[in-house]
Every structure is written in structure tokens, then in C-alpha cells.
C-alpha positions in Angstrom: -95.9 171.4 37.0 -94.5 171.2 33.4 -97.2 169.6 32.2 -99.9 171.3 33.4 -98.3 174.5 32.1 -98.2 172.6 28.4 -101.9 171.4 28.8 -102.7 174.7 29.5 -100.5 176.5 26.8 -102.5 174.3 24.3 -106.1 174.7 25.6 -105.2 178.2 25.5 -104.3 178.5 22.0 -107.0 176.0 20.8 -109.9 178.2 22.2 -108.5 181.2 21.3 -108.5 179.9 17.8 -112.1 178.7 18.3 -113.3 181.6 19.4 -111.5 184.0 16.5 -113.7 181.2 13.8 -116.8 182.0 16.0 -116.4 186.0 16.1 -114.6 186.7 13.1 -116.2 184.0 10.6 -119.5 182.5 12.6 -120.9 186.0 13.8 -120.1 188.1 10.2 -122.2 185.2 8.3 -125.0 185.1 10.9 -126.0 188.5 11.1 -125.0 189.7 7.8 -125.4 186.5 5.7 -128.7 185.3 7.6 -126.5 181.8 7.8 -126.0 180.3 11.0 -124.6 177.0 10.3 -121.1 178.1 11.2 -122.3 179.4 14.9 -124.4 176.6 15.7 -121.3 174.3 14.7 -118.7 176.4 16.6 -120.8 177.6 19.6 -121.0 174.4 21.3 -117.2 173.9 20.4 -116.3 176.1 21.9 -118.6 176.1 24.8 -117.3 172.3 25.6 -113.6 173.5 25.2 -113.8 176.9 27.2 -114.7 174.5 30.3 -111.5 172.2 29.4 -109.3 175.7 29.4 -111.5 176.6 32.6 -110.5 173.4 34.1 -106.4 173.3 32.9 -106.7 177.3 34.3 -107.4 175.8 37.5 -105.1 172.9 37.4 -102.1 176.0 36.6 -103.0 178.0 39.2 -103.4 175.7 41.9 -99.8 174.2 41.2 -98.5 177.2 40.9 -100.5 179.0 44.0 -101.8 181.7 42.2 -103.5 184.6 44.3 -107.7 183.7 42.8 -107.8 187.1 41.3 -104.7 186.1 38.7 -106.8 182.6 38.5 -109.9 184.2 37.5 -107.7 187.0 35.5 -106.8 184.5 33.0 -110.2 182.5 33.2 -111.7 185.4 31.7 -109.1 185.7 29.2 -110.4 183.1 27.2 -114.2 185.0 26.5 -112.4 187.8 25.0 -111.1 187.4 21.6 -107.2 187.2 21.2 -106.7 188.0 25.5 -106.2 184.3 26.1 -103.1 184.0 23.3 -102.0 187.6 25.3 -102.9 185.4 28.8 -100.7 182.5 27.2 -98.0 184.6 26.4 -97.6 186.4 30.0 -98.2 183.1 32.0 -95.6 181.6 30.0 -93.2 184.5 30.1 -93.6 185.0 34.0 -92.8 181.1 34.6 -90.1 181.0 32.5 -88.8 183.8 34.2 -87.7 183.2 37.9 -88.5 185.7 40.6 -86.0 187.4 42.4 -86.8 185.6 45.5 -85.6 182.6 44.0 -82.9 183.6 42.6 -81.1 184.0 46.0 
């Protein structure tokens, strides 16, 4: 389950990244520049790597029997800008963290 936690760290991270370049650089020179070059080079980046992170979301919750509204919780995560580093960040937390249950 290590790994798929890893994969899915990394996806997260790259998208988020993506995602920042596409809203933050891409969408500023489009509408206020008149240049698209940057969105039409990102978009379908990002696009092709939100179904990866889609697909290593899946992977993580399956192995880790997440209830499917935490699955699709942190599958929308990754359309909003910076909620899948926050996403990341608690899914790592709460697995590094054991639950009382098995702590007995």
C-alpha cells in the first residue's frame, strides 16, 4: 500500500503544479494578453494527468477501503487550485497516523 500512497503523493503534487501554471499563468495571459499559447499547451496537460491522479485516487482508496464519498472528496481536490497539495497533505497525515483502533 506504500506505493500506491507514493504514486499518489506525486500525481498529486504534479497536477497541483499544472493546474497553478494553467490558472495563475495560462488564464491571466489569455484573457488579459489575448495569448493563448500557454492554455492550449497546459490544458491538455493537464487534462491527460488529472485522469492519472483520477486513476492513482482510486488505486489509494481501494487499498485503503475508503468510504466513496472520501474517494470522490479527494478526486475533486485536484480541479480546485492548491486543494489537492491540502488533499495530499491530509491523506498523508491521516495514514501516517494510526487510528486508535489499531493501536490496541
Amino acid at each position: 500500500m506504500h506505493g500506491a500512497l507514493t504514486r499518489y503523493r506525486i500525481i498529486a503534487w504534479v497536477v497541483g503544479v499544472v493546474l497553478l501554471v494553467l490558472v495563475l499563468v495560462g488564464m491571466p495571459l489569455k484573457y488579459a494578453g489575448g495569448n493563448d499559447t500557454v492554455v492550449a499547451a497546459v490544458g491538455p496537460i493537464h487534462g491527460f494527468l488529472f485522469m492519472v491522479y483520477l486513476v492513482a485516487t482510486f488505486d489509494l482508496s481501494r487499498r485503503a477501503k475508503w468510504p466513496f464519498g472520501r474517494m470522490l472528496l479527494v478526486m475533486l481536490a485536484g480541479t480546485i487550485p492548491f486543494f489537492s497539495f491540502w488533499a495530499e497533505r491530509k491523506v498523508s497525515h491521516a495514514w501516517a497516523t494510526p487510528e486508535p483502533a489499531a493501536m490496541k
